[in-house]
C-alpha positions, -999 to 999 in steps of 0.1 A, spaced: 249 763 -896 273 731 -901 261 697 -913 270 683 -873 248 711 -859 219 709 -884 220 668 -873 217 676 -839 188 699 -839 172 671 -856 182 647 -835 166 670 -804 136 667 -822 128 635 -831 143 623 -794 114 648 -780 90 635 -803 103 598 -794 100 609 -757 65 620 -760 55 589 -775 66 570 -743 47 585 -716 17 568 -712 -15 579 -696 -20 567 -663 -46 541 -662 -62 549 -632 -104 546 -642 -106 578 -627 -84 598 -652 -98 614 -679 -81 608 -709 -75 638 -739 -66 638 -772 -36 655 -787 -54 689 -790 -77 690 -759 -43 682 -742 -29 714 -761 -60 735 -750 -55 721 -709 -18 726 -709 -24 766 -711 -55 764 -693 -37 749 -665 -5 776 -667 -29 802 -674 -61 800 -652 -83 826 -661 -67 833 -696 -92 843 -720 -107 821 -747 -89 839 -775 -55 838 -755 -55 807 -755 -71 793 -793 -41 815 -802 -16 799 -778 -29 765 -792 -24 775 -827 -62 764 -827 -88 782 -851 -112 800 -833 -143 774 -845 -118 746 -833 -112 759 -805 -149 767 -794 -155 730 -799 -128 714 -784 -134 739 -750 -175 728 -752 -163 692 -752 -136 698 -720 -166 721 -705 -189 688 -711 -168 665 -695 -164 687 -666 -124 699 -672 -132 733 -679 -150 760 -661 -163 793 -680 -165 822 -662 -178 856 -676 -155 885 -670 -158 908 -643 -142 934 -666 -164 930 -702 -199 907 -700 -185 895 -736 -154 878 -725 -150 845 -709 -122 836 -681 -111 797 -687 -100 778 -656 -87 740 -648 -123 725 -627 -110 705 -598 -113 671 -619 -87 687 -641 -64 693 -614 -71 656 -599 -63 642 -634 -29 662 -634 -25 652 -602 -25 612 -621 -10 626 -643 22 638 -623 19 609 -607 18 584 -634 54 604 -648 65 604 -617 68 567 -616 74 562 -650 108 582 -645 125 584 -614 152 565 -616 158 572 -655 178 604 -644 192 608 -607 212 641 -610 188 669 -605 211 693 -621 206 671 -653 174 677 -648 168 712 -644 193 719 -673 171 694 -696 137 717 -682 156 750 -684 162 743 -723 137 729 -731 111 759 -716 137 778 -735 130 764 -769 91 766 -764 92 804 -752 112 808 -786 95 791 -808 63 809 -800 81 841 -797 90 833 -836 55 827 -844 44 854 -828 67 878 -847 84 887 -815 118 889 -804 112 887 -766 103 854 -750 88 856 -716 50 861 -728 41 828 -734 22 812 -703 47 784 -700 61 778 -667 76 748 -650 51 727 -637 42 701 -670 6 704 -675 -17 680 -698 -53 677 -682 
């Protein structure tokens, strides 16, 4: 890899990380704000309802005892429903509650205002998505040890809480 291509995957980076940093919650009293991680854990809840609790500590790169306590504290606060398996009495099905789907709801709404207008052409758009989904699928198909993205819950929608 060149010196010029090296600089622009770092540039990509720190511009998504830059990004991130500018989208606000919305600040409706109604939305239930999440930290960093519990946003993690709601992201693949919400593109994977009814995943199972070790699908998605490992999606969320999350340690098991990590993960149990940041999914009783989203249970608590009423983001998170547990449901028991139909298929084994030992396993858990996680799934978005309907306050979690009204705070992405504020959530889509909040970005929605915060960027229209910042990009008009939707092709710009959808290429920007497109690679972007790309680089996520990869990067956890790395992890992973795979060579075959495709497996990893994301999907188009964005998804925090």
């Amino acid at each position: 890899m060149s010196d010029a291509e090296a600089a622009s995957l770092h540039e990509l980076a720190d511009l998504i990380l830059a990004v991130g940093r500018q989208l606000r919650p919305p600040s409706d009293p109604s939305f239930e704000p999440c930290t960093p991680i519990e946003i993690s854990v709601m992201r693949f809840i919400n593109h994977n309802p009814g995943t199972s609790a070790r699908a998605a500590s490992e999606a969320t790169l999350l340690p098991t005892s990590n993960f149990s306590r940041v999914l009783r504290g989203l249970e608590q606060r009423g983001l998170v429903d547990r449901v028991v398996d139909d298929r084994s009495a030992r396993s858990v099905c996680l799934y978005p509650t309907e306050k979690a789907r009204r705070n992405l709801q504020y959530l889509r709404d909040n970005w929605d205002r915060t960027l229209r207008g910042i990009v008009d052409d939707p092709a710009a758009i959808g290429a920007v998505n497109a690679t972007l989904r790309r680089i996520e699928e990869e990067l956890i198909a790395r992890r992973r040890g795979t060579d075959s993205p495709g497996l990893t819950g994301s999907s188009s929608a964005p998804a925090q809480t």
